[in-house]
PDB file as gemmi writes it, atoms N, CA and C in Angstrom:
CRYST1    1.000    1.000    1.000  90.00  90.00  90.00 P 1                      
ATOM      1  N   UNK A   1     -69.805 -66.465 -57.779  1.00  0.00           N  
ATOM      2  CA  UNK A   1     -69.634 -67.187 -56.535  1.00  0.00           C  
ATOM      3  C   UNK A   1     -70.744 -68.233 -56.432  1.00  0.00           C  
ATOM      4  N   UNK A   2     -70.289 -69.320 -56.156  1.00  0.00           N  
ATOM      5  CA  UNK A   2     -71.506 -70.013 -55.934  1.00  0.00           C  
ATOM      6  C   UNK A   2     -72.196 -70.292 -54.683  1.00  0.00           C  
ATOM      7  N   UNK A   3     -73.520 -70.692 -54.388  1.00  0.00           N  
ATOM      8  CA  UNK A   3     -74.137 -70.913 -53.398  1.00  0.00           C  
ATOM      9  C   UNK A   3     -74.129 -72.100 -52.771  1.00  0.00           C  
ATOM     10  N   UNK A   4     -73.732 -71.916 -51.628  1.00  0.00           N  
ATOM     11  CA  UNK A   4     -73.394 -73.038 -51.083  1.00  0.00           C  
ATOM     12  C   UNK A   4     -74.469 -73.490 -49.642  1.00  0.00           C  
ATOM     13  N   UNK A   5     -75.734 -72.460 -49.647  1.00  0.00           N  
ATOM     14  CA  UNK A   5     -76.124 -73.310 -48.720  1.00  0.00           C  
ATOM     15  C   UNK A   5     -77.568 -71.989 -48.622  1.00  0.00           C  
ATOM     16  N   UNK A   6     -78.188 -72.143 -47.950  1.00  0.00           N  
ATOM     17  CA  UNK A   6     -79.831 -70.991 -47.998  1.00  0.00           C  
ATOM     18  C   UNK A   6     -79.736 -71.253 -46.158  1.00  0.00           C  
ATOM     19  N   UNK A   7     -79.677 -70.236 -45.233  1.00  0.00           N  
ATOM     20  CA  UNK A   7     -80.306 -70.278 -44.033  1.00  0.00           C  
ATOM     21  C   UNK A   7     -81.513 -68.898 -43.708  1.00  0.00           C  
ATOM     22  N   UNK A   8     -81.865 -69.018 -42.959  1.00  0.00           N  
ATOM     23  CA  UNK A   8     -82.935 -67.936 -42.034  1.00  0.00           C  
ATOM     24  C   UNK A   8     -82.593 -67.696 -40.822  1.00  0.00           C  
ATOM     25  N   UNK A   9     -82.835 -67.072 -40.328  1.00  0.00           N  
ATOM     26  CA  UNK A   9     -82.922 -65.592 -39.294  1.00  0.00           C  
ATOM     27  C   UNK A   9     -83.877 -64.883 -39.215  1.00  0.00           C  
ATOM     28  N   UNK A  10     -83.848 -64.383 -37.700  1.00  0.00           N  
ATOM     29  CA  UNK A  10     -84.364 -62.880 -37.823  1.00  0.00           C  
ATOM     30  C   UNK A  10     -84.660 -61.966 -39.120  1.00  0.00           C  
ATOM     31  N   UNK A  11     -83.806 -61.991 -39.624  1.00  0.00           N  
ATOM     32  CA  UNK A  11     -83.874 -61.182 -40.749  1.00  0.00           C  
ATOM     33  C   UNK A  11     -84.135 -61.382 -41.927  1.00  0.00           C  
ATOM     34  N   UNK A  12     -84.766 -62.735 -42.251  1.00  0.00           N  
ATOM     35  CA  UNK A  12     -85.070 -63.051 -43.113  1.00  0.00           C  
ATOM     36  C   UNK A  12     -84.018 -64.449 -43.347  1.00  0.00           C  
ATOM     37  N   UNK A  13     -84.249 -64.360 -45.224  1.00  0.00           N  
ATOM     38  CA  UNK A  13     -83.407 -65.315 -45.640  1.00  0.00           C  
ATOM     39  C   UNK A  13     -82.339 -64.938 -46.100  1.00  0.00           C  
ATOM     40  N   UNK A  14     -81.190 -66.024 -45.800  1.00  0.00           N  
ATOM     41  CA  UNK A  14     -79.558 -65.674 -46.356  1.00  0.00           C  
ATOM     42  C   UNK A  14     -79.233 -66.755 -47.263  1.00  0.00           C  
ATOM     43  N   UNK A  15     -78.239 -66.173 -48.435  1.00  0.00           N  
ATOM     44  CA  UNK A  15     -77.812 -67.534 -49.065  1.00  0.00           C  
ATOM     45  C   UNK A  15     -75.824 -67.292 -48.481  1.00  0.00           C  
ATOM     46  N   UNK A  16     -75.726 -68.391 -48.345  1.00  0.00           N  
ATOM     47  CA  UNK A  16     -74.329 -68.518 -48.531  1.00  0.00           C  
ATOM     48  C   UNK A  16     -74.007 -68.703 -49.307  1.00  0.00           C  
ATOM     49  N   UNK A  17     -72.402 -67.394 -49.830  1.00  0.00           N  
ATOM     50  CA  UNK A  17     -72.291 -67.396 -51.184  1.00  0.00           C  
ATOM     51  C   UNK A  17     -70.668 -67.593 -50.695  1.00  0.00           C  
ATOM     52  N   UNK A  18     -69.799 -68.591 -51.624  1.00  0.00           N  
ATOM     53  CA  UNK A  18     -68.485 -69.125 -51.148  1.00  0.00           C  
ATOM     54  C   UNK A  18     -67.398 -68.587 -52.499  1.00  0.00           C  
ATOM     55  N   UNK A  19     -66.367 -67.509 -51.785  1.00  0.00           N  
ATOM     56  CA  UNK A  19     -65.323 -66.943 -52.946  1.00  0.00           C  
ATOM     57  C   UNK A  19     -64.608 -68.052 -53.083  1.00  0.00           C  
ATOM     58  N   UNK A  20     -63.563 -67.605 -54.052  1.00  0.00           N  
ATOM     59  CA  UNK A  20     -62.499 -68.380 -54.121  1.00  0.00           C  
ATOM     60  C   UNK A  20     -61.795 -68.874 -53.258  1.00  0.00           C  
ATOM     61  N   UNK A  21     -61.393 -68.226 -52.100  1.00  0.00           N  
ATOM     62  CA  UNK A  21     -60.557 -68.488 -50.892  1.00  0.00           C  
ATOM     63  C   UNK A  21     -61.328 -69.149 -49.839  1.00  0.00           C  
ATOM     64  N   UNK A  22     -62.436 -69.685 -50.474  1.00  0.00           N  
ATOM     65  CA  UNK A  22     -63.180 -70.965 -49.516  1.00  0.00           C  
ATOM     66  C   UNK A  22     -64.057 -70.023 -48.461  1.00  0.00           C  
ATOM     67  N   UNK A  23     -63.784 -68.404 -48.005  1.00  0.00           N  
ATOM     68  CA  UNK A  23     -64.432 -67.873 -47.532  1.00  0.00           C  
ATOM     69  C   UNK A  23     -66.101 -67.876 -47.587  1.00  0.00           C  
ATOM     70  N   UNK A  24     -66.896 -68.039 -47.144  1.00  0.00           N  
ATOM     71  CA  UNK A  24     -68.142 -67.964 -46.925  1.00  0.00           C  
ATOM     72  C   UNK A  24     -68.695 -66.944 -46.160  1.00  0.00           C  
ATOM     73  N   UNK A  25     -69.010 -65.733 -47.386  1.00  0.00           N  
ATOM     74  CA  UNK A  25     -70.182 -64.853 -47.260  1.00  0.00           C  
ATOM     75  C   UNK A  25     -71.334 -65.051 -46.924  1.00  0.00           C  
ATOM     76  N   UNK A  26     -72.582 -64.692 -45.810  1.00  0.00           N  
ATOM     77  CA  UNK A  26     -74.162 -64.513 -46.052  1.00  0.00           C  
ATOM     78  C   UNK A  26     -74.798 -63.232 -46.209  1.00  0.00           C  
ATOM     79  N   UNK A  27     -75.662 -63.340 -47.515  1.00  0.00           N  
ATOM     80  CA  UNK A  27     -75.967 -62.031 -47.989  1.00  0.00           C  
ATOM     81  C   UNK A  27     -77.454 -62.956 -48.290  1.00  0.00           C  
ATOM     82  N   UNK A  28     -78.329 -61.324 -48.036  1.00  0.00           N  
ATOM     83  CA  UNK A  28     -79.475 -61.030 -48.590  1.00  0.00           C  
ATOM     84  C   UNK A  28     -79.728 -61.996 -50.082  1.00  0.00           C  
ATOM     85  N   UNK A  29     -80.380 -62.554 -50.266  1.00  0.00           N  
ATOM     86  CA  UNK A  29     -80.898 -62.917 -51.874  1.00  0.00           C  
ATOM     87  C   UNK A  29     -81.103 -61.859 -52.448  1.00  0.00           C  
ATOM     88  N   UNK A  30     -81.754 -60.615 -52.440  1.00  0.00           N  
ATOM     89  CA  UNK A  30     -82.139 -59.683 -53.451  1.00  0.00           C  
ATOM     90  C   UNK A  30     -80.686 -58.796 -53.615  1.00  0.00           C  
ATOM     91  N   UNK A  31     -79.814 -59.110 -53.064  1.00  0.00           N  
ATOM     92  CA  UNK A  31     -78.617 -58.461 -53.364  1.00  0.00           C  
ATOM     93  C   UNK A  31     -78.017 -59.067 -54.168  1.00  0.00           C  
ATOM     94  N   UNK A  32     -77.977 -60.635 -54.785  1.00  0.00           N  
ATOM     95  CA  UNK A  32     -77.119 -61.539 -55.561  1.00  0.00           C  
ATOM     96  C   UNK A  32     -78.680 -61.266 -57.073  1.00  0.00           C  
ATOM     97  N   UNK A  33     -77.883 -61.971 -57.923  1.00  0.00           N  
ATOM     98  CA  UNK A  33     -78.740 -62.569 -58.914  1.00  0.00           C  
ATOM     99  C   UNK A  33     -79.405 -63.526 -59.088  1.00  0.00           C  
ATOM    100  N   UNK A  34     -79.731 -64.451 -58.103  1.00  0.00           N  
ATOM    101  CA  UNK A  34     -80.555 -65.427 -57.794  1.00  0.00           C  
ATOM    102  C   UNK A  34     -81.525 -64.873 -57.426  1.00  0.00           C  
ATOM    103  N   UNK A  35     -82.445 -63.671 -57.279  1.00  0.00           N  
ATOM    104  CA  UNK A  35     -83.283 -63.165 -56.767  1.00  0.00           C  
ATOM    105  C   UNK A  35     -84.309 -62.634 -57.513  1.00  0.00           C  
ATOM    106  N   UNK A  36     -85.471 -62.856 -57.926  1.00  0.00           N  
ATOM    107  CA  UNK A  36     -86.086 -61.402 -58.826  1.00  0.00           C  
ATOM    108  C   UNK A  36     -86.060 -60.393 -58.607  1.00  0.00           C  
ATOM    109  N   UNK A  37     -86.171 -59.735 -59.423  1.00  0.00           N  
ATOM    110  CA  UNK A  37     -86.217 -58.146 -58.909  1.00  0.00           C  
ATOM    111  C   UNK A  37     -87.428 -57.570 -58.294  1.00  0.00           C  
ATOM    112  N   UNK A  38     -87.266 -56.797 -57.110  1.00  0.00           N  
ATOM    113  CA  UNK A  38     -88.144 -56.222 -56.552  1.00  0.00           C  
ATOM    114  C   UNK A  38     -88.888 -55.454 -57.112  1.00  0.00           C  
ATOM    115  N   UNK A  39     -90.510 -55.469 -57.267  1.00  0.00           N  
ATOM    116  CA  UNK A  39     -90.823 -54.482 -57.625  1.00  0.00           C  
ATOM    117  C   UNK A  39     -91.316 -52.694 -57.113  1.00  0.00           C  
ATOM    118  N   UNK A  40     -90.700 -52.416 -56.186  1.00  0.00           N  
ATOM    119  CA  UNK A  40     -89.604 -51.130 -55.956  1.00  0.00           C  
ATOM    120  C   UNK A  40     -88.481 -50.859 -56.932  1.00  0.00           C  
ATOM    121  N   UNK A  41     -87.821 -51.702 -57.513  1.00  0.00           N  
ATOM    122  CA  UNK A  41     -86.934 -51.619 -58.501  1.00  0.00           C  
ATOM    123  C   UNK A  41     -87.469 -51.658 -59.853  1.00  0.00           C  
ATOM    124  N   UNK A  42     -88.241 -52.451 -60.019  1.00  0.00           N  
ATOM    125  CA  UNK A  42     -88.800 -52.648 -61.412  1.00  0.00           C  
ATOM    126  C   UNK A  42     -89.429 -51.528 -61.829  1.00  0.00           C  
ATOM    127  N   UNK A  43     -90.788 -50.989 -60.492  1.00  0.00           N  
ATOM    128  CA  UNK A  43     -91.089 -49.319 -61.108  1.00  0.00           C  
ATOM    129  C   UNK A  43     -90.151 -48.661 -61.006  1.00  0.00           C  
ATOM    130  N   UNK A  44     -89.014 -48.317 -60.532  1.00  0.00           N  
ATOM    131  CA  UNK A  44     -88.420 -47.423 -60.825  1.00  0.00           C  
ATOM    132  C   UNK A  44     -87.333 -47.025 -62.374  1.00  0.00           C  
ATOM    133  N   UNK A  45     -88.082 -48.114 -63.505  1.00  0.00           N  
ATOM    134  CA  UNK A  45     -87.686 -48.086 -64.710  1.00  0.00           C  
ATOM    135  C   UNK A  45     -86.104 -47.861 -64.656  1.00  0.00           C  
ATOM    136  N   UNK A  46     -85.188 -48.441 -63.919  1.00  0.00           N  
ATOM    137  CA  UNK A  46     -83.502 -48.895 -64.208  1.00  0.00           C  
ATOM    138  C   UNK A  46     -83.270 -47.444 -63.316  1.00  0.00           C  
ATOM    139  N   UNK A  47     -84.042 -46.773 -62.653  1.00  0.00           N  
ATOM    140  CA  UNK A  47     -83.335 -45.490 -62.358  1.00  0.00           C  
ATOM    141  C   UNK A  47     -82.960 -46.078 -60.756  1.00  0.00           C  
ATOM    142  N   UNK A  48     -83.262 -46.611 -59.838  1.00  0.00           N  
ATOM    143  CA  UNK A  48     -82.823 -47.324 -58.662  1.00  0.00           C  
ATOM    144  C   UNK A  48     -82.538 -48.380 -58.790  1.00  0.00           C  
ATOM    145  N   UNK A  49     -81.532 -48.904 -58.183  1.00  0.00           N  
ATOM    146  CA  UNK A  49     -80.583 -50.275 -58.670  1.00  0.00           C  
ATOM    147  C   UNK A  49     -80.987 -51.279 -57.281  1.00  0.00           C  
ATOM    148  N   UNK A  50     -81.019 -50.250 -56.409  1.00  0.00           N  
ATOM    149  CA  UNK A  50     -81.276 -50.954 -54.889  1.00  0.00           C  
ATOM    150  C   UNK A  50     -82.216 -50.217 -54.044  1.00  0.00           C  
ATOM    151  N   UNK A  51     -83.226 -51.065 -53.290  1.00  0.00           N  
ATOM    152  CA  UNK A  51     -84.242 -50.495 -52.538  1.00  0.00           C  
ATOM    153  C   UNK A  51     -83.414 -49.438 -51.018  1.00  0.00           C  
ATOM    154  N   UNK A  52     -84.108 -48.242 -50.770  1.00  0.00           N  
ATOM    155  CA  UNK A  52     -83.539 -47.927 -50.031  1.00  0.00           C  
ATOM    156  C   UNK A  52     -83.403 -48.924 -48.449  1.00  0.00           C  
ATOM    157  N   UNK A  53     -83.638 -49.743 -47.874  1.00  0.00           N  
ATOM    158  CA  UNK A  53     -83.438 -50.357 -46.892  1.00  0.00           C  
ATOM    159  C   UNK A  53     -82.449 -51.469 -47.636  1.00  0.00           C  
ATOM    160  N   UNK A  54     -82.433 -51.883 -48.475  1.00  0.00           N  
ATOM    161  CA  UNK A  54     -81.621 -52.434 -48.733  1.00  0.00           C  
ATOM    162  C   UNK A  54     -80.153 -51.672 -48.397  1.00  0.00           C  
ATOM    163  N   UNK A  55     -80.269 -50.717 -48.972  1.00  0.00           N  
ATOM    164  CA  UNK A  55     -78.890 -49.285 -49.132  1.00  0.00           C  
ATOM    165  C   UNK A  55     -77.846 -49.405 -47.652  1.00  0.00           C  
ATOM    166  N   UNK A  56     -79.292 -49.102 -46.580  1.00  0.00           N  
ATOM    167  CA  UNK A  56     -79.210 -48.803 -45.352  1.00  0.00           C  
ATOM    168  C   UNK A  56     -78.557 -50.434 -44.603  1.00  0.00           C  
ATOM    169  N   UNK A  57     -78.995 -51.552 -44.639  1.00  0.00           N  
ATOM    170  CA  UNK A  57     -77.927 -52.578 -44.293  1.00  0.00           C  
ATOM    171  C   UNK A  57     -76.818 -52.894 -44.918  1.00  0.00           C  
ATOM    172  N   UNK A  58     -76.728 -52.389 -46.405  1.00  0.00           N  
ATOM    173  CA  UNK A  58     -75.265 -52.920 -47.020  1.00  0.00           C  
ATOM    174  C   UNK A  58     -74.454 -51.873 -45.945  1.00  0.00           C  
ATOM    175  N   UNK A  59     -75.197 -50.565 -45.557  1.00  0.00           N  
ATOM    176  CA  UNK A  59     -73.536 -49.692 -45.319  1.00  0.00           C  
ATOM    177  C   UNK A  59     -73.516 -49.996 -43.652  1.00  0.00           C  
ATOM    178  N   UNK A  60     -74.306 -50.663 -43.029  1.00  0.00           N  
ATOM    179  CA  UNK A  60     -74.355 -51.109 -41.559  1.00  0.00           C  
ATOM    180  C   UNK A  60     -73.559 -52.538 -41.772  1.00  0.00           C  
ATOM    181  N   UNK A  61     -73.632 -53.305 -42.902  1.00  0.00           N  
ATOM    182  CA  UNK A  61     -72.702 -54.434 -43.100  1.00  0.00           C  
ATOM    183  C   UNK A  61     -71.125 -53.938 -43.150  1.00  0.00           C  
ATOM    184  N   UNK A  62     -71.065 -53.059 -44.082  1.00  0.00           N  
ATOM    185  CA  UNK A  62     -69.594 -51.952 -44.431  1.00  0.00           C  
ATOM    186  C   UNK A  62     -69.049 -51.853 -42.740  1.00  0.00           C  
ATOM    187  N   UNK A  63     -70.012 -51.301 -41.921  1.00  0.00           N  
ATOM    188  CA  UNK A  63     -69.649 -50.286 -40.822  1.00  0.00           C  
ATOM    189  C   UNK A  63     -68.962 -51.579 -40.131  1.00  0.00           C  
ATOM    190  N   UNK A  64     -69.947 -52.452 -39.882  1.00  0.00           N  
ATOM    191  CA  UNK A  64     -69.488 -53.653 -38.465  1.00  0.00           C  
ATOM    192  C   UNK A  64     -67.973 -54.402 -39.380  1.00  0.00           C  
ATOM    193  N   UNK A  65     -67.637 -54.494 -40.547  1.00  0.00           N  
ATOM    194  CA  UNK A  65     -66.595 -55.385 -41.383  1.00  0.00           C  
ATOM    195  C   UNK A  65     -65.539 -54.581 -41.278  1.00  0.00           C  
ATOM    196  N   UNK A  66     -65.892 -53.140 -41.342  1.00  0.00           N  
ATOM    197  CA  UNK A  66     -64.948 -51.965 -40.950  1.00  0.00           C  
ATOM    198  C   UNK A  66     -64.538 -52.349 -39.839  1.00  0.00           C  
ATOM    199  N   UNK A  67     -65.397 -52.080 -38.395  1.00  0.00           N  
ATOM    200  CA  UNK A  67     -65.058 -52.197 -37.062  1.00  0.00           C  
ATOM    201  C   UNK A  67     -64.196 -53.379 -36.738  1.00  0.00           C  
ATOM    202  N   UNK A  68     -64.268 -54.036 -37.335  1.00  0.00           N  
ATOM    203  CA  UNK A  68     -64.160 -55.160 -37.177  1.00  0.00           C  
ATOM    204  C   UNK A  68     -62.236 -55.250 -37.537  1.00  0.00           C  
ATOM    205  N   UNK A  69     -62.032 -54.420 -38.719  1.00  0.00           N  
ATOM    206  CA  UNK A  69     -60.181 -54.286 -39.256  1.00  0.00           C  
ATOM    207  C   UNK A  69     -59.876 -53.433 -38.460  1.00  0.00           C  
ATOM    208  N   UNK A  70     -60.476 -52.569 -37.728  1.00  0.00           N  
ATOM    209  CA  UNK A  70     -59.650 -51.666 -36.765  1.00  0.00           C  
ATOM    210  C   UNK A  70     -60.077 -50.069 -37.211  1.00  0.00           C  
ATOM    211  N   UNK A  71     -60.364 -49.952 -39.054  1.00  0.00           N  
ATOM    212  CA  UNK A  71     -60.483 -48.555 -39.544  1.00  0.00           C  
ATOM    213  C   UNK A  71     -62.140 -48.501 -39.640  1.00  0.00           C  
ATOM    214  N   UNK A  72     -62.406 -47.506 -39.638  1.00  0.00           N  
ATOM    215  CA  UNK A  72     -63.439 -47.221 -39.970  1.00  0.00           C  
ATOM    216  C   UNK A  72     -63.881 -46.140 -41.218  1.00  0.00           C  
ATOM    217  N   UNK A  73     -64.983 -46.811 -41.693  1.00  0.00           N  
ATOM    218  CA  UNK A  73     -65.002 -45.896 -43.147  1.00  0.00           C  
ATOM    219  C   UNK A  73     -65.716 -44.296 -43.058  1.00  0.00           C  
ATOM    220  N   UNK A  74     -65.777 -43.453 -43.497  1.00  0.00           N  
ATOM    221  CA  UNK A  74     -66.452 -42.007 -43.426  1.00  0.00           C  
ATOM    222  C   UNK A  74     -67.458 -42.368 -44.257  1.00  0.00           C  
ATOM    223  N   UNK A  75     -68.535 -41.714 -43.646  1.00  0.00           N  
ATOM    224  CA  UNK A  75     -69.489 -41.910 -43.674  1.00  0.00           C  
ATOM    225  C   UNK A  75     -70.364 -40.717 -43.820  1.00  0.00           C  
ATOM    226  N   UNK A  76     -71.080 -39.660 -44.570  1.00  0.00           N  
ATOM    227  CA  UNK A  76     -71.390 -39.083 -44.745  1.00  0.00           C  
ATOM    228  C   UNK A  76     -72.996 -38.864 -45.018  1.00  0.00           C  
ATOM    229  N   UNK A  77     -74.087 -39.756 -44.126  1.00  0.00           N  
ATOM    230  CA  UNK A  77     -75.363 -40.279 -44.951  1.00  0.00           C  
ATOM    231  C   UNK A  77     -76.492 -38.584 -44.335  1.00  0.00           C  
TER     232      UNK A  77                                                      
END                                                                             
């Protein structure tokens, strides 16, 4: 997907990343490959793929995209 644009927030920085269907995603940089790797990830020698706070907004992203179609996903944390 390519990047189509870098904003900020509260929450830091977002890149806009644009699918095929012209849709425009904003996600975290350390979630795409434009990012270095954290080093939280790096010590953890390939055995953690993603920092745990990272973990914790992808599935709060899941939850509201869920809410959002009507279903909601199970959730078991």
């Amino acid at each position: 997907m390519p990047c189509v644009g870098r904003r900020f927030n509260r929450h830091g920085e977002r890149l806009l990343l644009q699918t095929e269907d012209a849709t425009v995603w904003s996600l975290p940089p350390q979630w795409t490959d434009l990012f270095s790797a954290d080093p939280e990830v790096v010590m953890g020698k390939g055995r953690a793929l993603m920092r745990f706070a990272d973990l914790v907004e992808l599935a709060d992203l899941v939850d509201r995209l869920s809410s959002k179609s009507g279903t909601r996903p199970r959730c078991d944390l």
